[in-house]
C-alpha positions in Angstrom: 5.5 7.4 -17.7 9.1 6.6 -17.5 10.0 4.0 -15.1 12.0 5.5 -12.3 14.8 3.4 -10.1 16.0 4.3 -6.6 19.0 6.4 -7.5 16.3 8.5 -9.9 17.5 7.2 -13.1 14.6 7.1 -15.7 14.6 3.2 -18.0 12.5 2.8 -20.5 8.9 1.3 -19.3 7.5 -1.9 -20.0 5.2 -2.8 -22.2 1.6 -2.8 -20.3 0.8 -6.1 -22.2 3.9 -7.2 -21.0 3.1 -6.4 -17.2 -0.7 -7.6 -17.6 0.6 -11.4 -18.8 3.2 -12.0 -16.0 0.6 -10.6 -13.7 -2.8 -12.6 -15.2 -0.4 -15.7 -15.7 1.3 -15.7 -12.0 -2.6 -15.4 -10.6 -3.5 -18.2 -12.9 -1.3 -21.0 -12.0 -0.9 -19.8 -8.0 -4.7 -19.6 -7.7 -5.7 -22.6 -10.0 -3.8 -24.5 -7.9 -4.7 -23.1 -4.8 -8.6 -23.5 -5.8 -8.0 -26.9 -7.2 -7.5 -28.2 -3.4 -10.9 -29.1 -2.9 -11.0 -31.8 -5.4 -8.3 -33.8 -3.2 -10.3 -33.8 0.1 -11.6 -36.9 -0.5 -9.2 -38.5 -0.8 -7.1 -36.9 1.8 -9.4 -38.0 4.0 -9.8 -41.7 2.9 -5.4 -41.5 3.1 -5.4 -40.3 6.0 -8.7 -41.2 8.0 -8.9 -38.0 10.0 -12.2 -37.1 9.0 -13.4 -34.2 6.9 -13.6 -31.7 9.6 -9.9 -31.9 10.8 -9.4 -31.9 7.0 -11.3 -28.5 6.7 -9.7 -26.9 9.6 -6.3 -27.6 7.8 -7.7 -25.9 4.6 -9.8 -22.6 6.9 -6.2 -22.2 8.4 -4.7 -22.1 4.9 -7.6 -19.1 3.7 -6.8 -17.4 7.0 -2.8 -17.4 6.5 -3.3 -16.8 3.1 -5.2 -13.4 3.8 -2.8 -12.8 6.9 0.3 -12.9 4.5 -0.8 -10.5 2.3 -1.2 -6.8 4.3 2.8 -7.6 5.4 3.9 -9.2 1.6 2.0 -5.8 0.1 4.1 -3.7 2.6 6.9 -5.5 1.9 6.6 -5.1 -1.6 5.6 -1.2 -1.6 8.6 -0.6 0.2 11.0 -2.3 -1.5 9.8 -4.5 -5.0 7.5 -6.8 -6.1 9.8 -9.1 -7.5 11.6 -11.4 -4.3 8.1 -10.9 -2.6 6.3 -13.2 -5.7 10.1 -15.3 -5.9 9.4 -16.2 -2.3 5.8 -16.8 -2.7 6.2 -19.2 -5.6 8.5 -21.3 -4.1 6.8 -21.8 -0.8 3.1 -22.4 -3.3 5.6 -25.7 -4.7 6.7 -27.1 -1.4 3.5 -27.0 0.3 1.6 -28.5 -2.5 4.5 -31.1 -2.9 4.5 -32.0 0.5 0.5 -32.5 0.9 0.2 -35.8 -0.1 3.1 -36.8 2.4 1.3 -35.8 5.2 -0.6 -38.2 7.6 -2.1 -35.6 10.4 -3.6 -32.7 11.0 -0.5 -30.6 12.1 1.3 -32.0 9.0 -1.8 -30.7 6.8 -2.0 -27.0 8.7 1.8 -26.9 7.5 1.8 -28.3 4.3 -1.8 -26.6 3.0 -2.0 -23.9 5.5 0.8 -22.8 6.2 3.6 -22.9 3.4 1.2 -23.1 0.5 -1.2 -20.9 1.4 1.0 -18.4 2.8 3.0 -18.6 -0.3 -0.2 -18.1 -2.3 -0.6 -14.9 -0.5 2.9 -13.5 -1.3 2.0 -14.0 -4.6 -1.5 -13.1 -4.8 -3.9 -10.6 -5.9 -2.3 -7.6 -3.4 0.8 -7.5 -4.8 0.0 -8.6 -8.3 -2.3 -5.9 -9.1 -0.8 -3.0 -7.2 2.0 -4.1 -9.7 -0.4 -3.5 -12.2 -2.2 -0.5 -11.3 1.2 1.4 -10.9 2.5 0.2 -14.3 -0.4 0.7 -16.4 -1.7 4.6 -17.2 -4.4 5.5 -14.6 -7.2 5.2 -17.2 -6.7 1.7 -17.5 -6.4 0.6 -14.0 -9.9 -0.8 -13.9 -9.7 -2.7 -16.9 -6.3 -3.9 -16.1 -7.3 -5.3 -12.6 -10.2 -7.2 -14.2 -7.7 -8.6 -16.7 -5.4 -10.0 -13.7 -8.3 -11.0 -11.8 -9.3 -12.8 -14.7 -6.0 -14.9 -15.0 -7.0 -16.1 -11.6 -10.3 -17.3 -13.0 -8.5 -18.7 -16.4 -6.3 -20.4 -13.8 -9.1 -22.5 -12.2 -10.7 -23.2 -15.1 -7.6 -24.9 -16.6 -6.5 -26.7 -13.2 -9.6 -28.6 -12.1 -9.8 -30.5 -15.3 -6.4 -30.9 -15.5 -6.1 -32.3 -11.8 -8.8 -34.8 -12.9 -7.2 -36.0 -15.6 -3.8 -36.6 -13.8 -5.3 -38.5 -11.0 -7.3 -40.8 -13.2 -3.9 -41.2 -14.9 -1.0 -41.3 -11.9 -3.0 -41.3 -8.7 -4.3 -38.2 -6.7 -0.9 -38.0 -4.9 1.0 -37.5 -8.0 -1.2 -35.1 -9.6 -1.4 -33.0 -6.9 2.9 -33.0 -6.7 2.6 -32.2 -10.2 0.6 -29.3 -9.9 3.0 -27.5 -7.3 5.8 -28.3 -10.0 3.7 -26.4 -12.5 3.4 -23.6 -9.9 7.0 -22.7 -11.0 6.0 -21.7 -14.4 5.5 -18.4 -12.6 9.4 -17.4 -12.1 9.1 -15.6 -14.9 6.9 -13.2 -13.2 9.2 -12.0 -10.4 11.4 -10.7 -13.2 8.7 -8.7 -15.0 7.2 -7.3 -11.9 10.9 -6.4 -10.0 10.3 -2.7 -10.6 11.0 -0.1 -7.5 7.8 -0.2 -6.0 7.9 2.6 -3.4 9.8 4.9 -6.3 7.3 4.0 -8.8 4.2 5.1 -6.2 6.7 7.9 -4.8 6.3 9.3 -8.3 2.6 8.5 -8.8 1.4 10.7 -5.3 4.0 13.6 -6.2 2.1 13.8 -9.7 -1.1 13.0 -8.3 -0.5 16.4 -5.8 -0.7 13.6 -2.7 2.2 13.7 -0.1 3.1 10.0 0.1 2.3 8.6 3.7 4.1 5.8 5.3 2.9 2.3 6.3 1.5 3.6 9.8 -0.1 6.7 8.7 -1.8 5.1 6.0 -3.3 2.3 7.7 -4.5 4.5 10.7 -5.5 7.0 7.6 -7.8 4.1 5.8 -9.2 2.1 8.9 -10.8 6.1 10.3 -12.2 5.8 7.1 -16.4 4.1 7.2 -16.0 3.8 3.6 -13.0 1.5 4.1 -14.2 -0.5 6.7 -17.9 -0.8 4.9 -15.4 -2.3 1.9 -13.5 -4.5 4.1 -16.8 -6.1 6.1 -18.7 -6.7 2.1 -15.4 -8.3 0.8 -15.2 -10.9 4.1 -18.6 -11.9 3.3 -17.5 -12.4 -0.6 -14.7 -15.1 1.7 -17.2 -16.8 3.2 -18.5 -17.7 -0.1 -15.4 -18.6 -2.2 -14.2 -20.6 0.2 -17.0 -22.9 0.9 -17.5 -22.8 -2.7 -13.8 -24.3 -3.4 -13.6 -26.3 -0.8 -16.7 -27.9 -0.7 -18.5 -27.7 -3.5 -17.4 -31.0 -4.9 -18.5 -32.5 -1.5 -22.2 -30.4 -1.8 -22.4 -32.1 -5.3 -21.3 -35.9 -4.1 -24.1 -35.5 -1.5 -26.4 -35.0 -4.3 -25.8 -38.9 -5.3 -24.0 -37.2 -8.8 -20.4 -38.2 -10.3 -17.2 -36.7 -8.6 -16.6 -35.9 -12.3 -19.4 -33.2 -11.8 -17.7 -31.2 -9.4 -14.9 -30.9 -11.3 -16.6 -29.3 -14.2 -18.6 -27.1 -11.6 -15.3 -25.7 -10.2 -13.8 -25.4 -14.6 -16.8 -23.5 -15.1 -16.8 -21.3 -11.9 -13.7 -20.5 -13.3 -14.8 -20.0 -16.8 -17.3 -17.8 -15.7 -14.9 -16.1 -13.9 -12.8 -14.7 -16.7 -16.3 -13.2 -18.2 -17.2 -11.7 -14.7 -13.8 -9.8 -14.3 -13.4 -8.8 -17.5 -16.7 -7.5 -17.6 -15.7 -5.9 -14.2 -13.2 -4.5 -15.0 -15.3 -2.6 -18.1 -17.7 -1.4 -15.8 -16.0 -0.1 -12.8 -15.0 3.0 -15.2 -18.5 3.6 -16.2 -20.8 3.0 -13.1 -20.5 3.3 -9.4 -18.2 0.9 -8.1 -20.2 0.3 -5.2 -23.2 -0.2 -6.6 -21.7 -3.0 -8.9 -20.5 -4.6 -5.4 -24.2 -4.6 -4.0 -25.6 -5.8 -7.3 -22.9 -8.4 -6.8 -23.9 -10.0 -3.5 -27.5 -9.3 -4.5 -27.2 -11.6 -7.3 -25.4 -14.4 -5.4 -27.7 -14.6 -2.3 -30.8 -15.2 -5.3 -28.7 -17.9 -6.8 -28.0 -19.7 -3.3 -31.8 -19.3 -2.8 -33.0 -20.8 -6.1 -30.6 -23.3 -5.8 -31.7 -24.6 -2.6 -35.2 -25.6 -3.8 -34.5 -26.9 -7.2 -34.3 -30.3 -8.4 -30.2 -31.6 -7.9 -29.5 -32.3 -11.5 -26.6 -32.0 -13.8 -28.2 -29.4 -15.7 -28.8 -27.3 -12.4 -25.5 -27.8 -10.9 -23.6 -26.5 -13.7 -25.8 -23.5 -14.6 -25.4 -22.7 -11.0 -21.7 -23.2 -11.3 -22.1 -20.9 -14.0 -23.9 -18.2 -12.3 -21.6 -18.0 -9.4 -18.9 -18.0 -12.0 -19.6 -14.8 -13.7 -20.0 -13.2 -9.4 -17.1 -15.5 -8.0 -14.7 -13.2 -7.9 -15.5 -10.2 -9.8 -15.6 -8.7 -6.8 -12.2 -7.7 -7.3 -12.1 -5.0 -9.7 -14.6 -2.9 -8.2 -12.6 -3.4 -4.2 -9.2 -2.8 -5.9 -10.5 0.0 -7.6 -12.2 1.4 -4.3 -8.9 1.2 -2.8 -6.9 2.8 -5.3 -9.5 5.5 -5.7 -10.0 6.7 -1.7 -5.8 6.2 -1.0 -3.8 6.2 -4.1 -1.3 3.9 -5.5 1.6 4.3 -3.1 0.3 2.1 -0.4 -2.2 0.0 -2.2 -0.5 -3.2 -2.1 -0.6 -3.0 1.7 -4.3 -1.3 2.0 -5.5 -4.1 -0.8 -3.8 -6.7 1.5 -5.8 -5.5 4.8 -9.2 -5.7 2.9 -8.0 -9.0 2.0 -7.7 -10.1 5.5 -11.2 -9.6 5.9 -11.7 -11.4 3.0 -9.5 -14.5 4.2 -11.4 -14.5 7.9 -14.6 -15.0 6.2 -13.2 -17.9 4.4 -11.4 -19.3 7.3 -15.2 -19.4 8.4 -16.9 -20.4 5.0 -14.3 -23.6 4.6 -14.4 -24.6 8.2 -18.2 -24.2 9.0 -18.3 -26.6 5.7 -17.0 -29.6 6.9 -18.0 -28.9 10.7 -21.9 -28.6 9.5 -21.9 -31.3 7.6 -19.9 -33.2 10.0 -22.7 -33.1 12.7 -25.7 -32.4 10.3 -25.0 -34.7 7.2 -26.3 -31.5 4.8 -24.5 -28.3 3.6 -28.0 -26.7 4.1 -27.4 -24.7 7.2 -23.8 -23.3 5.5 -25.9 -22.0 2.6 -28.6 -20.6 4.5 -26.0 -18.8 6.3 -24.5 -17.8 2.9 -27.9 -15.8 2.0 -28.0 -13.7 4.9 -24.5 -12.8 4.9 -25.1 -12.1 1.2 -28.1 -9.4 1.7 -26.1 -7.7 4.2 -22.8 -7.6 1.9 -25.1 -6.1 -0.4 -26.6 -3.4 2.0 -23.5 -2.7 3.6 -21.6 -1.5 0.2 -24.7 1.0 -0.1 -23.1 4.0 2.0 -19.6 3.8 0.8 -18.2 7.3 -0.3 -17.1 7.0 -3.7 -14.2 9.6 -4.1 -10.6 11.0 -4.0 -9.7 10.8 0.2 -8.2 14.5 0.6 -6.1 13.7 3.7 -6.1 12.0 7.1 -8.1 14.7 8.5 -11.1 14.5 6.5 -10.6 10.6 7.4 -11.1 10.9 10.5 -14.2 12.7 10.1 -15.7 9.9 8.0 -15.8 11.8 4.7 -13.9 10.8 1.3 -13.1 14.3 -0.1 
């Protein structure tokens, strides 16, 4: 398909291994940082003695913005690019992880972590980045190529945690964290790789497809009359919830254990590990089986890990198979959503439709990083978070069941609930 600019004239396309690697490696370094965080609330909090729950509420504010940013940054970019949208997002990821360590209280953290970082984060996160990639890869490969950026995320976390170890035992927490948002800038690149005309790119994609493109009001009224879409949306802010209690507080679940900070730095390397092998083996299956059916088997598989978790002895060993486990389910939950999306609405507004189901997703880990440090704040245990976790789990599981898995026809047949 040849690439087509505003004024209609055809340029030869890019390579799709070329669009997959500025994709994959902008998710990898924004993410791995972003993910990363949680290894510096300790010492945030012994800098600047505001206690770990003002702490968290600086880093829920920071999953909230980050998921607020994206439904506007995927409009934005739909409309008019990708490329200034993941310039802008880069630059902000660098100044707000730059200016962390520099802040003494709570309003300085909200701005620093959850303001200008995260909502940098979400400029340049998954919304944009893989409508990017759905439009510019052939249709048959959309699955597989969202698993492949998803996994770059993963790749991005697995290479940051030990890396953010190994600078602060060498320069000091605050310098390693500085250094990280400098690495953030290895992304540039990116913007120039993914500047193609969006909105002609999907214009193109719904005229061929036989769909009359919609614009940014219609298709959000169009998707949220949809059950399927909001079924979606409610199973992906559960699937927040979890990452975010997981990043941010994992480390602090395994120090309460009585086992080395070390350990929760190879927990959140191999969550990320894991990771790559859960998306890529995603992104495989969500051409083969139902889509929703690998969600539910998703969350199913999580809430069991939580349980047995709980009740076994808090070892090494334990910790990092359980990192493991929650690796390969951490966030392949990606694939399948994205591909949900793509599948009821099209390309031509996904970056916007992805971005609203990422809201939901960024509300539930507003709640899964802040109930983190307020629970253990007032309880001394994580228990109550992860008992929490479980049951939110079952129903993510349950609500995915009565999705409608198909092409949406038009906004009538929306409104009446079915996906034609």
């Amino acid at each position: 398909m040849a690439k087509i600019e505003p004024a209609g004239r055809a340029v030869r396309p890019l390579a799709p291994w070329l669009v997959l690697l500025a994709a994959a490696g902008a998710f990898a370094l924004t993410m791995g940082v972003r993910q990363t965080m949680g290894l510096f609330l300790s010492a945030l909090n012994t800098s600047t003695g505001l206690g770990v729950g003002r702490i968290s509420l600086a880093f829920a504010l920071g999953q909230l913005w980050w998921g607020l940013t994206q439904p506007f940054a995927g409009a934005v970019a739909d409309r008019i690019g990708t490329g200034r949208v993941i310039l802008l997002g880069v630059a902000l990821v660098a100044v707000g992880t730059v200016l962390t360590p520099l802040m003494t209280s709570t309003a300085g953290l909200i701005l620093a972590v959850g303001v200008l970082a995260a909502g940098g984060a979400g400029m340049a996160g998954p919304s944009v980045l893989m409508a990017a990639a759905s439009r510019l890869v052939p249709p048959e490969k959309r699955g597989l190529a969202t698993g492949i950026v998803n996994a770059g995320g993963s790749f991005g976390q697995f290479a940051m945690a030990p890396m953010a170890i190994g600078l602060t035992a060498a320069l000091g927490w605050a310098s390693a964290m500085q250094w990280l948002g400098v690495l953030v800038l290895l992304a540039l690149p990116a913007a120039w790789v993914l500047k193609g005309h969006s909105k002609a790119l999907a214009a193109q994609a719904a005229t061929e497809s036989g769909q009359r493109p919609l614009g940014a009001r219609e298709a959000i009224r169009q998707a949220l009359a949809t059950p399927s879409y909001r079924y979606l949306a409610a199973g992906f802010l559960v699937c927040g919830f979890h990452v975010a209690f997981l990043a941010t507080h994992l480390p602090g679940v395994i120090a309460a254990c009585g086992l080395a900070p070390e350990v929760g730095g190879w927990a959140l390397g191999l969550i990320g590990l894991f990771n790559i092998v859960g998306s890529l083996a995603m992104g495989w299956a969500v051409g083969r089986w139902r889509m929703k059916s690998l969600l539910s088997l998703l969350y199913a598989t999580r809430a069991i890990a939580v349980l047995v978790f709980l009740f076994a002895p808090k070892s090494t060993g334990v910790v990092l198979v359980f990192a493991g486990v929650m690796g390969v389910t951490f966030l392949s939950t990606v694939p399948p959503t994205v591909g949900l999306v793509a599948k009821m609405f099209g390309t031509a507004n996904m970056a916007m439709l992805f971005g609203i189901v990422m809201l939901a997703h960024q509300v539930g880990g507003f709640l899964g990083a802040y109930l983190g440090g307020s629970v253990f704040q007032a309880t001394g245990s994580y228990d109550w978070v992860w008992y929490i976790d479980i049951v939110l789990a079952v129903g993510a599981a349950l609500v995915n069941l009565p999705i409608r898995e198909a092409r949406l026809g038009s906004a009538k047949t929306a409104r009446a609930g079915s996906v034609a």
